[in-house]
C-alpha positions as CSV (number, residue, x, y, z in Angstrom):
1,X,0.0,0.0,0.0
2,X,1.0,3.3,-0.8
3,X,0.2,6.3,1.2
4,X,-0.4,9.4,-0.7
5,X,-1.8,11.9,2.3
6,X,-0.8,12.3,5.7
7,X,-3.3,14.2,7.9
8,X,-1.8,15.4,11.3
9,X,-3.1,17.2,14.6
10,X,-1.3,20.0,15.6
11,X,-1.6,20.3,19.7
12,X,-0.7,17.1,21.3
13,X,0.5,15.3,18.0
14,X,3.0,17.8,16.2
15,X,3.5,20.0,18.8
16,X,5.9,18.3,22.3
17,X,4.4,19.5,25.5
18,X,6.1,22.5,26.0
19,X,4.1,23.2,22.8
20,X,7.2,23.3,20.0
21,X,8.2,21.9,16.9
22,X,11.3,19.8,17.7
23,X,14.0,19.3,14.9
24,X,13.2,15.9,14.6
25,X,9.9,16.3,13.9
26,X,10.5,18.9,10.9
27,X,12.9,16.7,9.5
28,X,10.4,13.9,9.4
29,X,7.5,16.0,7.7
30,X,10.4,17.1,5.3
31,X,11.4,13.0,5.0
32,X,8.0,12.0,3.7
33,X,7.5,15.2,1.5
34,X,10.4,14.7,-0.3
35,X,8.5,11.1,-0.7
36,X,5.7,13.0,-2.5
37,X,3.2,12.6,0.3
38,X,0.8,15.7,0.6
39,X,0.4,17.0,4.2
40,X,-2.2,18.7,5.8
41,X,-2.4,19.8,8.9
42,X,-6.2,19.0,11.1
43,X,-6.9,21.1,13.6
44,X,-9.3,22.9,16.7
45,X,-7.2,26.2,16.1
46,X,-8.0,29.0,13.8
47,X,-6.6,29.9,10.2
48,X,-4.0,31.8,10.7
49,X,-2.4,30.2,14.0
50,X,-2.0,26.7,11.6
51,X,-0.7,29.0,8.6
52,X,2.1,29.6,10.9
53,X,2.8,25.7,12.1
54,X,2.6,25.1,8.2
55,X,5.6,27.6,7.4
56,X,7.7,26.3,10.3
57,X,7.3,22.8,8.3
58,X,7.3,24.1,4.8
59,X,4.0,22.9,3.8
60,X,2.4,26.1,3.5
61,X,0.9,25.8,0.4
62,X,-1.0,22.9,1.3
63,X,-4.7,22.9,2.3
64,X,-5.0,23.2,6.3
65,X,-7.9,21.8,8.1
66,X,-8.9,24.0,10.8
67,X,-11.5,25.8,13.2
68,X,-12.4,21.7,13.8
69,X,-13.3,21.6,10.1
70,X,-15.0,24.8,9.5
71,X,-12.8,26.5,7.5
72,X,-10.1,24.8,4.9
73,X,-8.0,26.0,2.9
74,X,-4.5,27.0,1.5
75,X,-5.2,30.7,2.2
76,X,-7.5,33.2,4.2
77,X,-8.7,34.7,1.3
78,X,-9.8,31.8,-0.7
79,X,-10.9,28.7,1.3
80,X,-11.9,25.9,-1.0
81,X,-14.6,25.2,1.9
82,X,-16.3,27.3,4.6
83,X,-19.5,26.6,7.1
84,X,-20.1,29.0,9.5
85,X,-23.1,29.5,12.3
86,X,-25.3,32.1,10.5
87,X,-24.7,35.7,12.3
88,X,-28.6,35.3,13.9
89,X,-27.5,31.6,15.4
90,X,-24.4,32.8,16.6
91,X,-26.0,35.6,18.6
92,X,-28.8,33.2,19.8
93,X,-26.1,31.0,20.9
94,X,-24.5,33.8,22.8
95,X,-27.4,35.1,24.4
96,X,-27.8,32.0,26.0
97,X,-24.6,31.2,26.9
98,X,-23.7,34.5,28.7
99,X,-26.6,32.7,31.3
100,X,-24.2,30.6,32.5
101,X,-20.6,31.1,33.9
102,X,-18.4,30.9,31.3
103,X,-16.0,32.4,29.0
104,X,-17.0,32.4,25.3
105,X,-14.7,33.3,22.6
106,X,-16.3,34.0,19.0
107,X,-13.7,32.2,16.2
108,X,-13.2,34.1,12.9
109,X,-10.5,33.2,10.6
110,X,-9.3,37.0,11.0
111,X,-10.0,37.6,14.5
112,X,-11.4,37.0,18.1
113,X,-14.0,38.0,20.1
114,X,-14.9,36.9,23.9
115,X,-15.7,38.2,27.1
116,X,-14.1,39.5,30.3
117,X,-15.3,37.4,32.2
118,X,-12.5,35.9,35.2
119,X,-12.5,31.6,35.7
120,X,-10.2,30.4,38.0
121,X,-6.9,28.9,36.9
122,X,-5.1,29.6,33.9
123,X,-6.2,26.6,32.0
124,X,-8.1,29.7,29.6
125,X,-5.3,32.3,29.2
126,X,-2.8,29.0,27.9
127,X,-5.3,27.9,25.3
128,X,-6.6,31.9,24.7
129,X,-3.2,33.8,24.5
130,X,-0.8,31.3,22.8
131,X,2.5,33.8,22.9
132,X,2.8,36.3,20.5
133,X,-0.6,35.6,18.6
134,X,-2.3,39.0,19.1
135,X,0.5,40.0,16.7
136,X,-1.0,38.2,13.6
137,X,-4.6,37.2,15.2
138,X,-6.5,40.4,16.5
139,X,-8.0,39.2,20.1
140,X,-10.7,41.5,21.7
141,X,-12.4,41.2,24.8
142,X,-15.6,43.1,25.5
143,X,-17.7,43.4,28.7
144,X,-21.3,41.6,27.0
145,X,-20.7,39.5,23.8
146,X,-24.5,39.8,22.9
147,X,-24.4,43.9,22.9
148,X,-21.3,43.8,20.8
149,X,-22.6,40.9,18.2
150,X,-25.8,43.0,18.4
151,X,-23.6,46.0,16.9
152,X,-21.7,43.7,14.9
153,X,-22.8,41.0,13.7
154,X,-20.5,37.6,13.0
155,X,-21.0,34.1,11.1
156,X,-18.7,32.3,12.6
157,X,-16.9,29.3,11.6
158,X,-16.5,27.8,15.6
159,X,-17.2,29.2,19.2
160,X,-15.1,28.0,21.7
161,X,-16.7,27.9,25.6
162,X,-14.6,27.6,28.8
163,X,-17.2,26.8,32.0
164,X,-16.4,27.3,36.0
165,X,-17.4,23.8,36.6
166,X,-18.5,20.6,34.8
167,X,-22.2,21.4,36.1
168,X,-22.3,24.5,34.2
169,X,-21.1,23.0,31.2
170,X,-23.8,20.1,31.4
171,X,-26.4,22.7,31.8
172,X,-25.6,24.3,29.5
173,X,-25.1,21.5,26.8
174,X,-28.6,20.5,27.5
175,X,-29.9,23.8,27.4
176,X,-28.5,24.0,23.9
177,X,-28.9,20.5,22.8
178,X,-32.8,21.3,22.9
179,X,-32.8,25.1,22.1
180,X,-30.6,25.0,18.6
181,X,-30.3,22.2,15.8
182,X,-27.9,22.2,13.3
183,X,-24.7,22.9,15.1
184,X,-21.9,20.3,16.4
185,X,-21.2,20.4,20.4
186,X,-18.3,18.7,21.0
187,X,-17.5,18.4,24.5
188,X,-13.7,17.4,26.5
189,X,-14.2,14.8,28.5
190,X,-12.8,15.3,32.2
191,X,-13.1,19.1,31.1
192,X,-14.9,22.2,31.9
193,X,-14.7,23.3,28.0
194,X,-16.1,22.6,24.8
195,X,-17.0,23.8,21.3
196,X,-19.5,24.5,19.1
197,X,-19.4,24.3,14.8
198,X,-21.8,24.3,12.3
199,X,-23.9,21.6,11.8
200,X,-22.3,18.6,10.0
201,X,-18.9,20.5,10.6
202,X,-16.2,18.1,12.4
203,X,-12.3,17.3,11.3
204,X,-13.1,13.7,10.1
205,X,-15.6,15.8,7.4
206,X,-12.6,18.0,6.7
207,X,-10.6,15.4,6.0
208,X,-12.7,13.7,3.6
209,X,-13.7,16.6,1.5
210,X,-9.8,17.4,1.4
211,X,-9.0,14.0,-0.3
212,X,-11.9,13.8,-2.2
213,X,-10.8,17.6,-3.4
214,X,-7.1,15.5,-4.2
215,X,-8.5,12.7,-5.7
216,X,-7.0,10.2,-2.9
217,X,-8.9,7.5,-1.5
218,X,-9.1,7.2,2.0
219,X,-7.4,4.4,2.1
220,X,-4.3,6.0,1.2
221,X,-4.2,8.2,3.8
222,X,-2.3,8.3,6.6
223,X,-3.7,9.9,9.6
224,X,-2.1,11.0,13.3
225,X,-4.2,12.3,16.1
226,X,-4.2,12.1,20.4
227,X,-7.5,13.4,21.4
228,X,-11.6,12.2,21.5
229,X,-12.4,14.6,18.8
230,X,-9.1,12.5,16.4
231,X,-11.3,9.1,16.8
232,X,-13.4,9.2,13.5
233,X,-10.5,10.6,11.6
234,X,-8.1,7.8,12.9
235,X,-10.6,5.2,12.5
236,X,-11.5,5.9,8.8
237,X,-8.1,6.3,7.5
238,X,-6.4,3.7,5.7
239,X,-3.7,4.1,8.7
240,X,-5.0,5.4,11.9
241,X,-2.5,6.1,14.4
242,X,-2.6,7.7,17.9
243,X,0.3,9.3,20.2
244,X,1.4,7.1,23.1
245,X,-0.5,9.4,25.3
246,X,-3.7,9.5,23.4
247,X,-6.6,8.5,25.5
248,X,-7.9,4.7,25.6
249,X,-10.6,5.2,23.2
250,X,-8.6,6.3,20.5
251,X,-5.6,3.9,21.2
252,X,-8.5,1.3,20.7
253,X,-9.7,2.5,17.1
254,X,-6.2,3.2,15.6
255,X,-3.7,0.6,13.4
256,X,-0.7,1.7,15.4
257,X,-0.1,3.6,18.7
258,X,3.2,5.4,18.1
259,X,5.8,7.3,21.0
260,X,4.2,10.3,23.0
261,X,5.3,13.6,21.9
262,X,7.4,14.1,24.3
263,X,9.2,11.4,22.7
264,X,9.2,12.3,19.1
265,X,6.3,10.2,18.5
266,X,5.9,11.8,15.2
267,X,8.9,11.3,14.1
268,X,9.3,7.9,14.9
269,X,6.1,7.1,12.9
270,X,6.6,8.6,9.8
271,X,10.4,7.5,9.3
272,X,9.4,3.7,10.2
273,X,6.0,4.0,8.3
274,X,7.4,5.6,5.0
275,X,11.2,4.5,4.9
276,X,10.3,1.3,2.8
277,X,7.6,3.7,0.1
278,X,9.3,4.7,-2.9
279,X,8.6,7.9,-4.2
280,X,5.0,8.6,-5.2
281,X,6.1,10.0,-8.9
282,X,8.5,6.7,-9.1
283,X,5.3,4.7,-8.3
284,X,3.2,5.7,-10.9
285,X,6.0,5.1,-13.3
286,X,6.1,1.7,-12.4
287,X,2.5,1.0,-12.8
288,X,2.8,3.4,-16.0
């Protein structure tokens, strides 16, 4: 079998836990390009935050998966697909939210909106402020969400909710669950977060509309993820693999559980996974 795609996650997967590229990770991703693989990157983050993983691995022309599948593409200008929550859902969606103790951040592919308000720990500002992204990624915080959306108005492709407590977040999944349709909660398990996409709207749909737009089957792909939200992805690739410190459930659905990333997992993978593919031009020659 030869693998034309690989498909990784960025946090947890790419990224070591002190949240870095490591040298022997970029040499991998450069190992299998130089294969003619096609990488994408599939992630929770906005646009422009896995533009700037893709430069740092010199795949930025490639078609990145993000907002959790709601907006893909090789630039911001012109995604080859977009769903967002309509402007009137996304202000519903607010209004009820701000009911509940939490901190809500509105997800454009330009910019970000959320509110003041204070949780305990700093579980929030890690995820929130990753350093230096204000620079590139316009953050604003505003006293009420609803007033401002009121003013001005966003369709946005995700909405990402930090609660003060698992009750909160319950209530206010069921709350939600039977007030809107057409929209994709995905909670963390064992966390007081979650977020919310357009109906329909999840990475394993990103990933399929990006190799059906390639023309590669899904069996040819090759895909790496550590999280609950990774298990369709992994499970319907034609290699699903998980980090070492990927959660039971997703250890369970994938073809190989590879090093944490603390250990290079990545790189480990790819170099024993791909060392033995010829190139993909070379291929085709031979089946010419």
């Amino acid at each position: 079998m030869a693998y034309r795609l690989l498909a990784l996650n960025i946090d947890g997967t790419l990224l070591n836990s002190q949240g870095r590229l490591t040298r022997e990770t970029k040499e991998a991703i450069e190992y299998v390009k130089n294969k003619g693989v096609y990488i994408t990157l599939v992630t929770n983050r906005h646009f422009l935050s896995a533009k700037k993983i893709a430069k740092a691995l010199r795949v930025q022309s490639s078609l990145l998966i993000t907002h959790s599948g709601g907006f893909i593409g090789s630039t911001v200008d012109k995604p080859i697909f977009e769903k967002r929550i309509s402007e009137e859902k996304t202000f519903n969606l607010v209004q009820v939210l701000e009911n509940f103790d939490c901190h809500i951040r509105i997800l454009h592919e330009r910019f970000s909106v959320a509110n003041r308000v204070k949780l305990q720990g700093n579980a929030v500002a890690k995820t929130v402020l990753r350093s230096g992204e204000p620079l590139f990624y316009p953050i604003q915080f505003v006293d009420s969400l609803g007033d401002t959306l009121r003013d001005e108005p966003v369709a946005t492709p995700k909405i990402e909710v930090y609660f003060s407590s698992e009750k909160e977040k319950e209530q206010a999944e069921r709350t939600i669950a039977s007030a809107f349709q057409g929209t994709e909660w995905f909670t963390y398990p064992n966390e007081d977060r979650c977020y919310i996409t357009a109906g329909g709207v999840t990475k394993a749909s990103g990933l399929r509309l990006v190799a059906q737009h390639l023309s590669i089957p899904m069996n040819e792909v090759v895909v790496i993820g550590n999280y609950f939200d990774d298990i369709e992805m992994v499970e319907q690739a034609g290699m699903g693999v998980a980090m070492g410190h990927s959660p039971n459930e997703l250890k369970r659905v994938a073809g190989w559980v590879t090093r944490s990333n603390s250990e290079n997992g990545v790189a480990y993978m790819v170099k024993e996974l791909f060392r033995k593919q010829q190139r993909i031009g070379y291929l085709y020659h031979l089946n010419s």
